[in-house]
N, C-alpha and C positions, 0 to 999 in steps of 0.2 A: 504494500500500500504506500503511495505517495503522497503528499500534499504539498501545492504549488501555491507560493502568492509572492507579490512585489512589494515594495516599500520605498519608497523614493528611487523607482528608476534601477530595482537593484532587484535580480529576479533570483527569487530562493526556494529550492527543493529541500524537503526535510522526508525521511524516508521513513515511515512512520517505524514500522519492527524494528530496528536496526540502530533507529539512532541517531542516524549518520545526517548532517546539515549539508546543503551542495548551494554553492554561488554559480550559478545558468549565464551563459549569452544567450542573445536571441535564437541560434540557431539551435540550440539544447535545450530552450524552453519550448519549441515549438515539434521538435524531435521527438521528447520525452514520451508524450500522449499518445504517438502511436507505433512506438519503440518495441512492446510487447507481442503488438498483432500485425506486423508487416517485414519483410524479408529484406534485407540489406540492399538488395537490388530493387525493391519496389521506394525503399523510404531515398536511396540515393539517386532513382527515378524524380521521385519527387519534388527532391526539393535543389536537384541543380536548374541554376536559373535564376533565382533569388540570390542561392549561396554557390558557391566555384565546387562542385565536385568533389575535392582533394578533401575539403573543408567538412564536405558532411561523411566521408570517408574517414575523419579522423576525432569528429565527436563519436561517430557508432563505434568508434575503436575506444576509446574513453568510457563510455557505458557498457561495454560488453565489459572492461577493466571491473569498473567498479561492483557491476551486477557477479561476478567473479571473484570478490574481495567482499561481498556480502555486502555490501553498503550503500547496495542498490536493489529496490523489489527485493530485499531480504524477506525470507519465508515466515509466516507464522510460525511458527513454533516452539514458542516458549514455554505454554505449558506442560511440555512435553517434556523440557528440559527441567523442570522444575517443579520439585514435589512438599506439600507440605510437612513442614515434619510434623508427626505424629505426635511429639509432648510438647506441644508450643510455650514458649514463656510467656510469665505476663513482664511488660518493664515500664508499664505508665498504668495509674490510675484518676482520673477527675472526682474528687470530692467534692460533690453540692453541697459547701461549706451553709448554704443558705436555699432553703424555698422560699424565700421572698425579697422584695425588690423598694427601692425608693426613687425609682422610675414607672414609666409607663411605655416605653419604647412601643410604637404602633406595629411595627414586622416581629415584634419578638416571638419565637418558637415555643418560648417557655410559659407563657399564659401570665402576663404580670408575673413570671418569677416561678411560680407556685406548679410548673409545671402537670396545669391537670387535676391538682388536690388542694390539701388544704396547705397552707402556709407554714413554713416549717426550717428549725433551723438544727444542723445536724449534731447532736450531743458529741461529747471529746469522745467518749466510750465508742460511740460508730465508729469515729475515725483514728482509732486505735489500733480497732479490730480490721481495719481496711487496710493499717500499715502493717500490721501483721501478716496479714493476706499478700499483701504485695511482694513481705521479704521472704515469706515461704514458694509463692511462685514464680519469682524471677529465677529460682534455679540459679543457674551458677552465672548468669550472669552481673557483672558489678555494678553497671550505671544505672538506677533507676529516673524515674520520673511523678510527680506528684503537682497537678497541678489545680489551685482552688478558686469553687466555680459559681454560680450560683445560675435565676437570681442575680444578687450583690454577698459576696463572700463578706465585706468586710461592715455588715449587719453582724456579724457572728463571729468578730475580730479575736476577742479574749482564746474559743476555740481553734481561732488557727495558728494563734501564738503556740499553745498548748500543743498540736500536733506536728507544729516544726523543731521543736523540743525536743518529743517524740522520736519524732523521724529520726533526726541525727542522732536518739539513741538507741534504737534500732539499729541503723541502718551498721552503725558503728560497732554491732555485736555479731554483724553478719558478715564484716570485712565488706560491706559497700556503702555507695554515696550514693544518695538522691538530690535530684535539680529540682528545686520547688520553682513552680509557674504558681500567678494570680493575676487574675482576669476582674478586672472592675473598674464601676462605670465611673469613680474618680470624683466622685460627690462629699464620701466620708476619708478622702486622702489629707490626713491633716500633716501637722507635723511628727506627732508621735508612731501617727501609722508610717507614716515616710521614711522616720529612723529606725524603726524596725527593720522594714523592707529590707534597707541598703545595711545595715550590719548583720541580717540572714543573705544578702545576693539572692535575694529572691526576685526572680524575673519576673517583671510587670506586664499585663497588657492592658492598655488605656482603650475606652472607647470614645470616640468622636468622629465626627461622618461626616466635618466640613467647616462651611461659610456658617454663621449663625443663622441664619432663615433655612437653611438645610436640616441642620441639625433638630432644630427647633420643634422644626414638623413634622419630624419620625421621633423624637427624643424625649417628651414633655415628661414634666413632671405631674406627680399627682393631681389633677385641679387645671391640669392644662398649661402652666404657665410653662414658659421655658428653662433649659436649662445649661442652655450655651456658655452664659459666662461664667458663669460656677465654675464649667466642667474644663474648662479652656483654662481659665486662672489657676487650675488645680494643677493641670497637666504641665501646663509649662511651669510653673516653680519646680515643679515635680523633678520633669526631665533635665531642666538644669543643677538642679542639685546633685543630680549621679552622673555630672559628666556626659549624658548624651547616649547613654550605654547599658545594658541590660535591661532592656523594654522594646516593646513596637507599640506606636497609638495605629489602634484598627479600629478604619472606620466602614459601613457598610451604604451601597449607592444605591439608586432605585428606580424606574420609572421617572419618579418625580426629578431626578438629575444628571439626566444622561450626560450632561457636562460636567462627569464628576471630576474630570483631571483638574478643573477652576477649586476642587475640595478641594486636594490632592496639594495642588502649588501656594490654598490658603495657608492651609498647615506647615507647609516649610516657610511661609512669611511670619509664624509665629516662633520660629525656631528648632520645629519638631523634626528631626532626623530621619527620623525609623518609622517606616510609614507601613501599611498594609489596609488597603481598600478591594472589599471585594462584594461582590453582586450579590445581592437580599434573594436568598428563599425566601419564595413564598406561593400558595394555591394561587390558580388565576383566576379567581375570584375577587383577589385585591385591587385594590386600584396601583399601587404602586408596584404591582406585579410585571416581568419584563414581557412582550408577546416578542414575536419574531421578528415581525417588523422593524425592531428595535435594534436587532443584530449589528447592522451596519452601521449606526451611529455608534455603540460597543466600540465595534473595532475603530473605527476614526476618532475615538477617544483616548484609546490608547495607543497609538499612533503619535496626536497632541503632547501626550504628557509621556512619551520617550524623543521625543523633540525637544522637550524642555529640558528634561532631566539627562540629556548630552550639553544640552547648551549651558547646564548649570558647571557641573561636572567640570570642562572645558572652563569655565568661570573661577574655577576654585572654589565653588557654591554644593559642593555634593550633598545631595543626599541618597539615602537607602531605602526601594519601593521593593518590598519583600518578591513580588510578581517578577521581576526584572533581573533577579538572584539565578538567573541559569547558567550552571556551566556546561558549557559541551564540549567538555574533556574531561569531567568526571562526572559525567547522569548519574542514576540512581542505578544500582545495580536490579539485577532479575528478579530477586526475591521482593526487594519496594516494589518493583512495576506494578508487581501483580498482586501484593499484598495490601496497598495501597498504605492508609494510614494505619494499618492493623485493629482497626475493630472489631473489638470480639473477641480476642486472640490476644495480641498483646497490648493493647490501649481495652481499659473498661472503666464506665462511669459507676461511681457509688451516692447513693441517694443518701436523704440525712434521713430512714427507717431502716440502712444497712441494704436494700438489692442493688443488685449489677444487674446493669444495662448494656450494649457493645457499644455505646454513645451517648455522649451527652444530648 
């Protein structure tokens, strides 16, 4: 399988099985498409005229190379190459530190927080019993992961002090380390929570989704009012206090702004470095739900805001758009591909009544 697009005048093959990224001239982008179903004499029939003979005689010698070298029309057959193993570990679990919210977010999955029941915040005893769990099934591997979630985790602060405590005594009986992640909306980020954070290294993720009229109208608070500059004021004292480093602010875009890269370059005007914006689930029922039609302004969006973020970059302006992090010289190996984020298996979420879920 292949897939073909341009980008400024710059025609690029990506090979989907394989991996492998291709920079096209015209006469290889136009080659490509029907390379599979026509005979050397029929495609170099073709296409002398346009191009000198010699010339299409020596791209079809270039893709026969590469189709040869696997790096082209590479085969499916991954699953074949790879099998699950049979005692999976677990090395990440989500503690819903909190079933409830001091938000009202309009896209939110979680129902006000409460996902679904009643409102609930998760005793230290659950999350004791779920570090326990953790260091029994990570098996022998060392690095775990623990990240807390809600909701608003930090409604339920005292208990997660309490379980990162914990954790490192735990973790420290079992010859491993765990990375604590916390995810929150940045409301009850005071100072004392802030000096916690940064003398546990506990990684942040902030949420805010933009310009203030953005935010505002997916974000409100209780009662309706907004909550942009609260959450803006929190976050950048926030991220200037740790240096710029161990956090991403994630914001999520919508229908209502498909000009999300104008989010996107608000937030590096406010000084935020570490960005990650990504596209609202939701039924299509919502109104701020994407339909198809919308596709194409998608991608010319992001388009815009890899225009900008070279142009800053070049400026001595960098910033870091998590989306934009790909390397193609060390992808994800076989078993990511196809394991994905491991749900289920070795990523599970814990409720504050104690079930696992394969997801938050």
């Amino acid at each position: 399988m292949i897939h073909k697009f341009a980008i400024d005048e710059v025609k690029i093959l990506l090979d989907v099985n394989s991996g492998a990224v291709h920079v096209l001239d015209d006469l290889a982008w136009e080659i490509v498409d029907l390379y599979k179903n026509a005979s050397e004499a029929e495609l170099t029939a073709r296409f002398t005229g346009p191009y000198k003979a010699e010339e299409v005689r020596e791209v079809l010698a270039e893709l026969r190379q590469l189709e040869a070298e696997g790096l082209l029309f590479a085969a499916d057959n991954q699953e074949e190459q790879y099998l699950l193993p049979e005692n999976p570990v677990v090395k990440s679990l989500c503690l819903h530190a909190a079933h409830e919210c001091n938000l009202r977010c309009r896209y939110c999955f979680a129902g006000k927080g409460h996902f679904g029941g009643e409102g609930e915040l998760m005793p230290a005893a659950t999350g004791r019993a779920a570090i326990d769990f953790l260091m029994r099934a990570s098996g022998t591997r060392r690095h775990c992961e623990i990240d807390f979630f809600g909701g608003e985790p930090l409604l339920n602060f005292e208990v997660v002090k309490e379980l990162v405590a914990f954790g490192r005594e735990e973790s420290a009986k079992y010859g491993k380390e765990i990375k604590f992640t916390l995810t929150t909306n940045a409301l009850l980020l005071d100072e004392t929570i802030a000096e916690f954070l940064d003398r546990e290294a506990i990684s942040v993720v902030l949420s805010l989704d933009g310009r203030p009229e953005v935010h505002d109208r997916m974000r409100p608070a209780p009662g309706g009012r907004g909550s942009y500059r609260e959450v803006a004021d929190r976050i950048t004292r926030f991220t200037a206090r740790r240096g710029h480093d161990n956090y991403y602010v994630r914001g999520t875009y919508t229908r209502f702004n498909l000009d999300f890269a104008a989010d996107v370059l608000h937030m590096t005007d406010l000084g935020l470095k570490r960005l990650s914006v990504e596209p609202v689930v939701a039924p299509p029922r919502d109104e701020w739900a994407f339909r198809e039609e919308d596709l194409p302004a998608i991608g010319r969006e992001y388009e815009i805001l890899a225009r900008e973020y070279l142009r800053r970059l070049e400026a001595g302006e960098p910033f870091d758009f998590f989306h934009f992090n790909l390397d193609l010289e060390q992808g994800p190996c076989l078993p990511k591909r196809l394991t994905g984020c491991g749900a289920g298996h070795e990523y599970m979420a814990v409720t504050p009544a104690g079930d696992l879920y394969p997801c938050h």
